[in-house]
C-alpha positions as CSV (number, residue, x, y, z in Angstrom):
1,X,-229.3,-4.7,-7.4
2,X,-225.7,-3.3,-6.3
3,X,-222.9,-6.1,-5.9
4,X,-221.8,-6.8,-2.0
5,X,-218.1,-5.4,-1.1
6,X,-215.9,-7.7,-3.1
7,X,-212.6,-8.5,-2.2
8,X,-209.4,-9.7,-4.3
9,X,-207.9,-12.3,-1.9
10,X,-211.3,-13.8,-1.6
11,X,-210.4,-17.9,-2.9
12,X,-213.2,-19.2,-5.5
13,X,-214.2,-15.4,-6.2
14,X,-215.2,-14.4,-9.6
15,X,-214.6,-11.4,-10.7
16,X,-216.5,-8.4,-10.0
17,X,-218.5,-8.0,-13.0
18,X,-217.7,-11.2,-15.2
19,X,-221.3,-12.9,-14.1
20,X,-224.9,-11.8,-15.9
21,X,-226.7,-11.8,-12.6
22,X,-224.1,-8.6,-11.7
23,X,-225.9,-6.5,-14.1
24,X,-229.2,-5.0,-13.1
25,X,-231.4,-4.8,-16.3
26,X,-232.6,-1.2,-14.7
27,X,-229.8,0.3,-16.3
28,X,-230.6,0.0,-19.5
29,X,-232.5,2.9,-19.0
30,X,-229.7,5.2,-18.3
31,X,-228.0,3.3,-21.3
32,X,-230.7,4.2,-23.6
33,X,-231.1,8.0,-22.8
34,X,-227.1,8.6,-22.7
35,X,-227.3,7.0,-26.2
36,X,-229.7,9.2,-27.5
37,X,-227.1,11.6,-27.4
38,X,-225.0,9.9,-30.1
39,X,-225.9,12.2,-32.9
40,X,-223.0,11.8,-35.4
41,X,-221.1,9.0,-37.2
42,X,-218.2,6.8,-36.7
43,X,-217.0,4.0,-34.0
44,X,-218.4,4.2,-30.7
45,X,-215.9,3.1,-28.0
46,X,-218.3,1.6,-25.2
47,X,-215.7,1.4,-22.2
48,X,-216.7,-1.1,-19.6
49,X,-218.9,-2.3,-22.2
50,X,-220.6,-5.1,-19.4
51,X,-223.5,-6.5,-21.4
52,X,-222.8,-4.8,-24.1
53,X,-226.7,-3.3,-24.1
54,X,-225.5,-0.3,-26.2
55,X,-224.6,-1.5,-29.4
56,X,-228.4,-2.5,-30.4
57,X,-229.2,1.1,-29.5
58,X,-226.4,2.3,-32.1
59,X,-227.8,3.9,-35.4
60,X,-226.7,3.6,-39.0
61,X,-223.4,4.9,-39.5
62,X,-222.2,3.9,-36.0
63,X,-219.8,0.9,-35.5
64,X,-219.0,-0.7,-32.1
65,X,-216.3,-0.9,-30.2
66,X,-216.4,-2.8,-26.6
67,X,-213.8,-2.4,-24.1
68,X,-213.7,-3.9,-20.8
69,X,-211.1,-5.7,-18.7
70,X,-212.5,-8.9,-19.2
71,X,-213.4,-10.2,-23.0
72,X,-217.1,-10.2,-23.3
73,X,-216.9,-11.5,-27.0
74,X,-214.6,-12.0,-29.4
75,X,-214.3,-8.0,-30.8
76,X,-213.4,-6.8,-27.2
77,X,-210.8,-4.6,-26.2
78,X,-209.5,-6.0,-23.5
79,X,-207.9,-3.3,-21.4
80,X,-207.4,-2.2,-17.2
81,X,-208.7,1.2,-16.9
82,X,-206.6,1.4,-14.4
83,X,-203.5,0.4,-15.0
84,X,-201.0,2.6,-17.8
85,X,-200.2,3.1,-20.2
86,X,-203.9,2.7,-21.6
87,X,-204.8,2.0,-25.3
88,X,-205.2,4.8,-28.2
89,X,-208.5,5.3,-28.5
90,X,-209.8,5.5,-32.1
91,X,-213.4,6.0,-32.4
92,X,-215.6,9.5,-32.7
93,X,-217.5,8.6,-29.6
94,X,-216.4,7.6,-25.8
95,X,-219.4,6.1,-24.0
96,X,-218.6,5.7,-20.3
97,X,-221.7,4.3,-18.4
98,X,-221.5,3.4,-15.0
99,X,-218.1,2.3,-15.4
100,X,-215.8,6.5,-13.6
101,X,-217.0,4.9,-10.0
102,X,-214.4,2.2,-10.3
103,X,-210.8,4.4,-11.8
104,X,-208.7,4.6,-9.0
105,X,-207.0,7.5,-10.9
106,X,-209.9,9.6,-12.0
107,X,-208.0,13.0,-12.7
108,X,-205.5,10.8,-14.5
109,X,-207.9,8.9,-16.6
110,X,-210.1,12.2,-17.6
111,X,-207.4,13.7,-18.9
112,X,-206.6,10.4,-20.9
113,X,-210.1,10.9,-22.6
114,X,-209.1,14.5,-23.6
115,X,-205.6,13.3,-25.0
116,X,-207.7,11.3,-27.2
117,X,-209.2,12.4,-30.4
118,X,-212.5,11.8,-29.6
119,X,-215.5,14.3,-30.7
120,X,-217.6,13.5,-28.2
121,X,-217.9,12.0,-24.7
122,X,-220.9,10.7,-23.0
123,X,-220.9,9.5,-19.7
124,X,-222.8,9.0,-16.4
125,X,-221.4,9.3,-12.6
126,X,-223.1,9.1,-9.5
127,X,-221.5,12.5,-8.0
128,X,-220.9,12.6,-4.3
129,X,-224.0,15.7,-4.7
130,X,-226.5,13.3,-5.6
131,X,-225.2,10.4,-3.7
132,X,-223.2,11.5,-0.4
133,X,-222.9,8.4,1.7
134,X,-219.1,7.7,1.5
135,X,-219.9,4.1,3.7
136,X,-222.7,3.4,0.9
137,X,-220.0,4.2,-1.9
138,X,-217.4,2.2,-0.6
139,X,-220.3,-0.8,-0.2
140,X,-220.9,-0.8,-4.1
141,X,-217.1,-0.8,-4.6
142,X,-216.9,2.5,-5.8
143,X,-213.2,3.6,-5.2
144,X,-213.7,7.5,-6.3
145,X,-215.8,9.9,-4.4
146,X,-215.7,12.8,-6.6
147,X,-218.2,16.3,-7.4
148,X,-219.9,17.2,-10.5
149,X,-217.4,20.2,-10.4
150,X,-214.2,18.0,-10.7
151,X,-216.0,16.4,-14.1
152,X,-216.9,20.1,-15.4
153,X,-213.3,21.2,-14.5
154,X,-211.6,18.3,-16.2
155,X,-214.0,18.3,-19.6
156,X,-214.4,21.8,-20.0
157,X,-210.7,22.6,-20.9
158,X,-211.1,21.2,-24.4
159,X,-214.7,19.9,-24.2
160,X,-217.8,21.8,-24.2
161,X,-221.0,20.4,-22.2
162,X,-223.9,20.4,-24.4
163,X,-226.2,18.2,-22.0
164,X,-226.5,17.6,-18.4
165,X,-229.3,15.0,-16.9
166,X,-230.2,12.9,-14.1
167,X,-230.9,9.1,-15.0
168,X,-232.0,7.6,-11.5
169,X,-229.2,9.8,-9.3
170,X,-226.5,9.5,-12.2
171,X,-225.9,12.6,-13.6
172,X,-225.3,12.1,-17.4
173,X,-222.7,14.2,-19.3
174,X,-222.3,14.8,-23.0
175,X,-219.2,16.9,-24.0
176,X,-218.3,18.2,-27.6
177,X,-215.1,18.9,-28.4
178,X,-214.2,22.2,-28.9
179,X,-213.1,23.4,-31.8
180,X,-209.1,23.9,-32.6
């Protein structure tokens, strides 16, 4: 299930993402191997937390943190990953499923992540190698047409990649900071 081209102006619109039936419970599968990959303790900063389906896979040790641009209950973050300045993160983890498609700034928001303090990133992004229709892209809202190499560029400065997947034509990331 992909959502149809949604536009602002539209009158009586929801918005994109607010409604359950937007969610396509397929991706939990892509949740639950990128959270596999969150092997050490501390707050986990889900960011476009949607359905929040990570925080049940969280372990001991792991607290949750949900941000999203709409509240989804009453502990969430609310923040616009795309508007500045954004929010300090503090938490040990950044979890970023399915959410890079929509930045409109992606260069700008990656090094964001990096400015943080986080220890680890884990995220998944449907690269324009595994998914090269630009119409298609733009018909699932994505506003970003980016490679796997612009991700590797970006992370690899202070990050180093430690796991690299496919989960259903997302490629799946998992950075560990380097050490200073």
């Amino acid at each position: 299930m992909f959502n149809k081209l949604w536009t602002p102006s539209a009158k009586n619109t929801p918005l994109l993402w607010s409604r359950k039936e937007e969610f396509d419970t397929r991706w939990k599968k892509r949740i639950e191997v990128m959270a596999s990959y969150i092997d050490i303790p501390g707050a986990v900063a889900d960011l476009g937390c949607g359905m929040m389906w990570l925080e049940p896979l969280l372990k001991d040790g792991n607290t949750y943190l949900p941000i999203d641009y709409i509240k989804r209950d009453e502990r969430t973050l609310v923040a616009d990953l795309n508007k500045r300045p954004l929010p300090p993160l503090s938490a040990s983890v950044g979890f970023l499923s399915g959410v890079l498609e929509y930045i409109t700034d992606l260069p700008g928001f990656l090094e964001y992540l990096q400015d943080s303090n986080l220890k680890k990133v884990i995220l998944s992004y449907c690269t324009l190698e595994n998914i090269p229709d630009l119409r298609m892209r733009k018909s699932l809202n994505w506003v970003n047409n980016e490679s796997i190499y612009l991700l590797l560029s970006a992370f690899t400065r202070r990050y180093n990649l430690t796991a690299i997947e496919d989960a259903n034509q997302n490629t799946v990331m998992v950075f560990d900071r380097k050490a200073q």
